[in-house]
N, C-alpha and C positions, 0 to 999 in steps of 0.2 A: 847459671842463675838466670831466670826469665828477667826480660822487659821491666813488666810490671812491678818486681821485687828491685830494681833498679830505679824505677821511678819514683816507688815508697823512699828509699832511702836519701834521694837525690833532697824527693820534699822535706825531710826531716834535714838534712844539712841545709836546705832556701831558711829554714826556719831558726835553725842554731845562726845561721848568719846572722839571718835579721833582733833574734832574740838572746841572741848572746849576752846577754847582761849578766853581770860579773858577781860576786858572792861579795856576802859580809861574811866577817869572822866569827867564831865560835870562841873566845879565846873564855870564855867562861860567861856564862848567860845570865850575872846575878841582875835580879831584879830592883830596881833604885827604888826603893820605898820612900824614902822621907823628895819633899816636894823640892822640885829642881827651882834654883835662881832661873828666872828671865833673863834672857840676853838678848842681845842685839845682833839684826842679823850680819853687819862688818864682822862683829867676834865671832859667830858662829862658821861664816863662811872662809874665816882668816884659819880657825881651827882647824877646818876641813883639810881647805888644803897643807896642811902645814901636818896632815898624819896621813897623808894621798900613799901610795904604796908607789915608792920611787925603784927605780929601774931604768936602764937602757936596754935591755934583752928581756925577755923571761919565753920560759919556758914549761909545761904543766903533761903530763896526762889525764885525761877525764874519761869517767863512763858518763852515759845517757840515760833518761829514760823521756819518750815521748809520748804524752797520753793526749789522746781525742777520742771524745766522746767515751765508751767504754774501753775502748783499745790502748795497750800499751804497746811497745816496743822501745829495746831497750840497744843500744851503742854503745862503741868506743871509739878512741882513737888521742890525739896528740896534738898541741899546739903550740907554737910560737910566736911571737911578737918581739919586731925592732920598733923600738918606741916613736910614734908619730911617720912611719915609713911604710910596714911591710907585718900584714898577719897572715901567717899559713898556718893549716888546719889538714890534719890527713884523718879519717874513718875509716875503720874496721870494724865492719857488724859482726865478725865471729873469728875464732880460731888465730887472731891478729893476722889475718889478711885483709890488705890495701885497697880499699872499694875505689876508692876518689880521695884526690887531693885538689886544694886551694889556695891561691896567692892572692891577697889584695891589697894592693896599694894605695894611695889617696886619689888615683883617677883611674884605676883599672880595675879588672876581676880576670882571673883565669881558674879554668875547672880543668881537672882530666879525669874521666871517667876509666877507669883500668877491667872493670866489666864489659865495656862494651868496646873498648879501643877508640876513643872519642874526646874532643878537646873544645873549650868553648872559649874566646877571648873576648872581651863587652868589657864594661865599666858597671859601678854601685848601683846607677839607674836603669840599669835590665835587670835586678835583683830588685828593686824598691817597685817597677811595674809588676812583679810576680805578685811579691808578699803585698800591695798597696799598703807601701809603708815610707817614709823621709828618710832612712838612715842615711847617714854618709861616716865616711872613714872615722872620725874622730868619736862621735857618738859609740861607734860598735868597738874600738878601742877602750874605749872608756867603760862601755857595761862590762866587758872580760875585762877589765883588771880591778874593778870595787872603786875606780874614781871618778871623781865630776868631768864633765868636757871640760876640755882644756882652750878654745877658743871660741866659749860664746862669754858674751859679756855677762859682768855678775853686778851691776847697779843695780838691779829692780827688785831684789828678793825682801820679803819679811818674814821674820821670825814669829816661831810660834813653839807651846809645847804638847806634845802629844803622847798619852798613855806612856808617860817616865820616857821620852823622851825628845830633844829637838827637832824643829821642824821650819824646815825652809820652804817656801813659795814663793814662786814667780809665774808670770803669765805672758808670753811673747817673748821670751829670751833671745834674743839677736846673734848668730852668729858675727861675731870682732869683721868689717869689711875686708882686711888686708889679707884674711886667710877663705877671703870667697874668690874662688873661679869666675871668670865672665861674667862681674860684676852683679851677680847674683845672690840676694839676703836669703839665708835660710833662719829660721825662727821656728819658735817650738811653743806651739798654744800655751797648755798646761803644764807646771815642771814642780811636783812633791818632793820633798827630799829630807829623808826620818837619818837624824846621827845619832849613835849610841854617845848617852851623855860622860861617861866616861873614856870611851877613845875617839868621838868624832869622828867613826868611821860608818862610811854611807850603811845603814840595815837597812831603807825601803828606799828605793825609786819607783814613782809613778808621773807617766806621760800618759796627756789626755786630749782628745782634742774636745774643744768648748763647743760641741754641737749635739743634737741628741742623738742619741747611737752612737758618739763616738767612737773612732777605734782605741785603745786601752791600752798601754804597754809597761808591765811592770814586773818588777825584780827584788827579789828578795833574799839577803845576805848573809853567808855567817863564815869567820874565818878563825885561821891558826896563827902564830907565832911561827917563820920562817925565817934563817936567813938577819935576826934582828928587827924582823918586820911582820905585820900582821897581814897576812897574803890571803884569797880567795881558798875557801875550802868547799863551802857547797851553796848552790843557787836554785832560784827557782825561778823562772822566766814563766808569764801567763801572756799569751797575746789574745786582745778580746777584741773581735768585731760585732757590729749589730746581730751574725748568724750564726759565729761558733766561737768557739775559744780552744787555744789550745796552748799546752802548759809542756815547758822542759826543765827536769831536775837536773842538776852537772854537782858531781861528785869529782874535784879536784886531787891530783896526789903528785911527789915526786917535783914541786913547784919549787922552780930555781930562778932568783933575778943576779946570778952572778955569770961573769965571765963569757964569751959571744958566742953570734949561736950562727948554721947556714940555714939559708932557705932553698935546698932544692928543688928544682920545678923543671926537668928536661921531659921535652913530649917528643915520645916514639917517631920516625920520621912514618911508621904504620898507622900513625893517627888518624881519623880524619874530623878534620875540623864541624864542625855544627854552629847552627845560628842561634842554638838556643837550648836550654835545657830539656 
């Protein structure tokens, strides 16, 4: 396989990293006709979390499909998560052979590239200087699994309802201090957030930054009955900057939150390392 076809793919994984944003459920799409009670957003946000999709492992297969501009291309591959620790992610563009695989931590990233016999070790912010974008570990935890972060603070929101369903806002959400590195606040401009008024489970996220041209970052939900739980079945990720936009569908299957799981990530001692993708 050429370079070039190696680089396509690499971008399309910088992308699922960054846009990995998790699915709502499908568990039946009926539409709320008669006019939803008002709530407040404590209850609404107490709901939330209180139908979050609980787990210490999980584990999924997914296809892809990556469109820009008129182009598609379409992926697979496999993923896992130890909850607030360790996500790894392996891709297979065809025939289930192993393009690249992924491990990331809350302060590191490792890549191995198996096309080209290559290995990359950095942290979240050589992936946020690529895509110019804030993720950090919890955020990209949280779009793959269909729930809210889990430590940024939740005082500032107000409720609202929108087209038959709830609707949270807040503007500067704060990451909790105790869980920032080097004393460093991370905050999030914009934070939309649409619950199916029947399960309180996340169907839209949108992050925005409050400037013109912002960049755009939004996810859109639908899920199954798994397990006793209503888990990620298919998403759609749009990342929009002032010049392009580009959109990932993830078609989930095979989605398990029971019993442990490994992370293997051993690099060939034939590797050689690189400074960058």
């Amino acid at each position: 396989m050429s370079k070039p076809i190696c680089s396509k793919y690499l971008n399309l994984l910088l992308l699922l990293l960054s846009i990995v944003i998790v699915s709502s459920c499908s568990t039946s799409k009926r539409t709320i006709r008669t006019p939803l009670k008002e709530q407040g957003a404590d209850f609404l946000f107490e709901n939330l979390k209180k139908n979050e999709l609980r787990y210490d492992y999980l584990s999924a297969r997914f296809s892809a499909t990556f469109i820009q501009d008129k182009n598609r291309t379409a992926f697979s591959g496999q993923i896992r998560i130890h909850k607030d620790s360790l996500i790894w992610i392996s891709i297979s563009p065809a025939l289930g052979i192993e393009m690249a695989r992924v491990l990331i931590s809350n302060d590191s990233i490792l890549y191995m590239n198996r096309i080209e016999n290559t290995y990359f070790a950095g942290n979240i912010d050589y992936i946020n200087s690529l895509i110019n974008s804030t993720l950090d570990f919890d955020m990209l935890q949280s779009f793959l699994t269909g729930n809210d972060f889990s430590f940024y603070e939740n005082s500032s929101f107000k409720a609202g309802i929108d087209n038959h369903e709830y609707k949270l806002i807040t503007t500067d959400r704060r990451k909790l201090k105790k869980y920032v590195r080097n004393n460093q606040e991370i905050s999030i401009p914009l934070q939309n957030i649409w619950l199916n008024a029947e399960t309180f489970k996340i169907s839209r996220v949108l992050i925005k930054e409050l400037v013109q041209n912002g960049r755009k970052l939004e996810g859109k939900y639908e899920y199954i009955l798994s397990e006793g739980q209503l888990v990620p079945a298919s998403v759609r990720f749009e990342l929009e900057t002032s010049d392009k936009r580009n959109t990932i569908e993830l078609s989930y299957s095979k989605i398990s939150t029971s019993g442990t799981l490994q992370f293997p990530f051993k690099i060939p001692e034939k590797y050689k390392k690189v400074n960058g993708f």
